[in-house]
C-alpha positions, 0 to 999 in steps of 0.5 A: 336581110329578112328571109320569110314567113317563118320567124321561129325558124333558126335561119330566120333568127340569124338572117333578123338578128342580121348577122351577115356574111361579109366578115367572113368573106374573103379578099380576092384578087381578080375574079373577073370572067374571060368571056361570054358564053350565050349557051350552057347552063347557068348554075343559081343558089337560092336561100332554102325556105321553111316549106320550100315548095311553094318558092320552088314552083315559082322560081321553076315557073321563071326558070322555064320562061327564061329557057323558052327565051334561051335557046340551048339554055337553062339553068340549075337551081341549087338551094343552100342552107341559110346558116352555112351561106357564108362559108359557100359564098366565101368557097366560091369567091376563092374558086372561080371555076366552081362558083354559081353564075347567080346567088342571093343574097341579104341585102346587108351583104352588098357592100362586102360582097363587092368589095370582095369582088363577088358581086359583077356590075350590072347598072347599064342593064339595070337601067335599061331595064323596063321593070327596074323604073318602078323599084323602090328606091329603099330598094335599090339603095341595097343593091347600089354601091358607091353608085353602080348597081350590083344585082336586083332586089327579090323581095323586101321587109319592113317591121310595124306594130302588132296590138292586141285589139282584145287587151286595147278594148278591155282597157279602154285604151287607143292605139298609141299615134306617137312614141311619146303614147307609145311608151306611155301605152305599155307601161299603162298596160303592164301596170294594169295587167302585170302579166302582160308585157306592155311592148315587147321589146329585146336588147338584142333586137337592133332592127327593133331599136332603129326606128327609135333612133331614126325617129327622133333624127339619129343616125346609126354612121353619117358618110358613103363609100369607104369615108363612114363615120358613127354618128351613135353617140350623137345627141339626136341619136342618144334620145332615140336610144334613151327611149327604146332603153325606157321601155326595159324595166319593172314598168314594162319589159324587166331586163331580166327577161327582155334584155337578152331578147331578139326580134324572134323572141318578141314577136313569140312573146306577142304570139303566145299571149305574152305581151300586149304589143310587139314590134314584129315583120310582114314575115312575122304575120304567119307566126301570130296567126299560128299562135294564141292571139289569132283574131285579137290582134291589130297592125299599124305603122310605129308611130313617130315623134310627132303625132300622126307620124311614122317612125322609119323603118329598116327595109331588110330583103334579099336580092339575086347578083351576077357573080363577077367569075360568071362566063355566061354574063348575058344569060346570067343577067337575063335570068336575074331579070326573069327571076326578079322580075314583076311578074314572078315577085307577084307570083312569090308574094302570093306564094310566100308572102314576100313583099315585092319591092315595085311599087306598083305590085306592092300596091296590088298585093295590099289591095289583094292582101289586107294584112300588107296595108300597115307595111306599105304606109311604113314603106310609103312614109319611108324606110331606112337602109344600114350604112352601104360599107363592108364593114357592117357585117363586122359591126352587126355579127360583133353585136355592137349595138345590142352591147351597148343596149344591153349595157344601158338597160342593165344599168353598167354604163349611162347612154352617153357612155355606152353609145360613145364606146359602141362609136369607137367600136363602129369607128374601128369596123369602119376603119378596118373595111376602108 
């Protein structure tokens, strides 16, 4: 789940670090609606931004054209602090009658909310739906669950690798086009400027760590539904975590300092100056430019195992559901559509950044945005989703998978060790959530 431009912000760290509110939602019996009312007013949550305003006009700019649609409805908009999302979506879960028509929500919370019986099922809509036919399909992976569709996706992000261009120059060095070069860079770089950090990297940035492991044919859990099994420790997956972990040390990131870190920290690190290259999102592009590397630095897509290639990335976003407890089901589906749709993710790109998540305006934003280009060829080229099932929220907020880095580049436990008890640990979520 990713939220915008504003990495240094708190909510941004919590939403990044992609601590989900799914452990904590709760178990409900039968939050079905008993009809469906075509006038009225609809009730909506939307995450609160950092410099909200923009995102207000537009979603106010959506809101007017779906009630010039309604006659004798609206909607109110209510926009809710990110860090306290769980224990209101967990309120209105319980309370039906209280409970918002839509919400929206880090697309790392699908699978609980459904399974918690918030979410409605939306797919016949959905796939009638004129716009849906160009989404993404990464995209739409984070609203599908066992197959049915539960909400739409507002917007999407993808991570890429930041470069000094100043540094690369002095150097006389290229810009890294496999993982191989890629760790070889930063050490070089470190070696040669030993103030510099040659990548940063962070034993709690798991969304930085993924690539590495998809990359070399890893997989975080192989399965679907409620039938996932951790597949961590498998031999794929272990040389993808022996390669993320090479780049803590002496030679280029010191535990010491990096093994605590997170994304946010990284992409800081790479903004001040600190370090030569970072592993940092389209949402991470207004925080370099505010920082001392503004004009010296490059992005490219990480590059893969094989020369040329793309490493994939996670595809983080939000998405806007129909709660199930809705009594305005029609409307409320309708307003989804106008508050998701193209148009207004156009509009929210140019307002926030956001990246749409159609494939068609995307492309128009990279045309119209050269910074966007580097974030579409990884998205182009292939992003990967966390596994759909409830207990990811458990797996993620428990820092399982930043344990087990943490455990490696601190030199406690080998990588066989560590991702054989980060399995264990998965297996038991897993177990728990079906």
């Amino acid at each position: 789940m990713k939220l915008s431009a504003r990495i240094a912000a708190p909510a941004a760290a919590l939403v990044l670090a992609g601590l989900t509110a799914t452990a904590c939602a709760p178990q409900t019996s039968d939050t079905g609606a008993k009809g469906d009312e075509k006038t009225g007013t609809l009730r909506v949550w939307l995450f609160q931004e950092v410099g909200n305003k923009p995102k207000e006009k537009v979603v106010d700019a959506a809101v007017a054209d779906f009630a010039k649609a309604h006659k004798g409805a609206k909607a109110e908009i209510e926009y809710i602090p990110v860090e306290t999302r769980a224990q209101r979506v967990k309120a209105a879960f319980n309370d039906p009658e209280s409970a918002p028509d839509l919400i929206e929500y880090g697309n790392t919370d699908t699978a609980g909310y459904v399974k918690d019986g918030g979410l409605a099922d939306v797919s016949p809509e959905f796939g009638a739906w004129a716009d849906a036919k160009d989404t993404d399909p990464t995209a739409k992976q984070s609203v599908t669950v066992d197959g049915k569709v539960y909400g739409a996706p507002l917007f999407v992000g993808v991570r890429a690798l930041y470069y000094r261009t100043d540094v690369f120059a002095d150097l006389g060095i290229e810009v890294p086009k496999s993982q191989a070069e890629l760790i070889s860079t930063a050490k070089k770089i470190h070696k040669k400027k030993p103030a510099l950090y040659g990548l940063a990297v962070g034993g709690a940035y798991t969304y930085g760590a993924m690539p590495f492991i998809w990359a070399n044919g890893g997989e975080l859990a192989d399965g679907s539904g409620a039938s996932y099994k951790a597949a961590i420790n498998s031999a794929k997956a272990r040389k993808g975590i022996a390669a993320y972990t090479s780049l803590f040390g002496d030679a280029n990131c010191p535990a010491a300092k990096c093994a605590a870190m997170g994304g946010n920290a990284t992409v800081t690190a790479f903004a001040s100056g600190k370090a030569a290259m970072a592993i940092g999102g389209d949402f991470s592009h207004a925080a370099v430019e505010a920082g001392t590397v503004k004009g010296t630095y490059a992005v490219v897509p990480l590059p893969g195992v094989a020369e040329n290639s793309v490493a994939p990335a996670f595809a983080g976003g939000n998405n806007i559901g129909v709660l199930k407890s809705s009594r305005h089901r029609t409307l409320a589906v309708d307003l989804m559509k106008s508050l998701t749709g193209k148009e207004t993710q156009a509009k929210m790109f140019d307002a926030m950044g956001f990246l749409p998540t159609y494939t068609d305006v995307l492309a128009a934003a990279a045309k119209k945005e050269p910074f966007v280009e580097p974030f579409v060829r990884t998205l182009g080229a292939g992003a990967k989703f966390v596994p759909a099932s409830p207990a990811w929220g458990q797996i993620d907020s428990s820092m399982i998978l930043p344990t087990m880095f943490q455990e490696i580049v601190s030199g406690r436990k080998d990588v066989a060790g560590a991702s054989d008890d980060a399995a264990k640990k998965m297996d038991a979520a897993f177990a728990d959530a079906g």
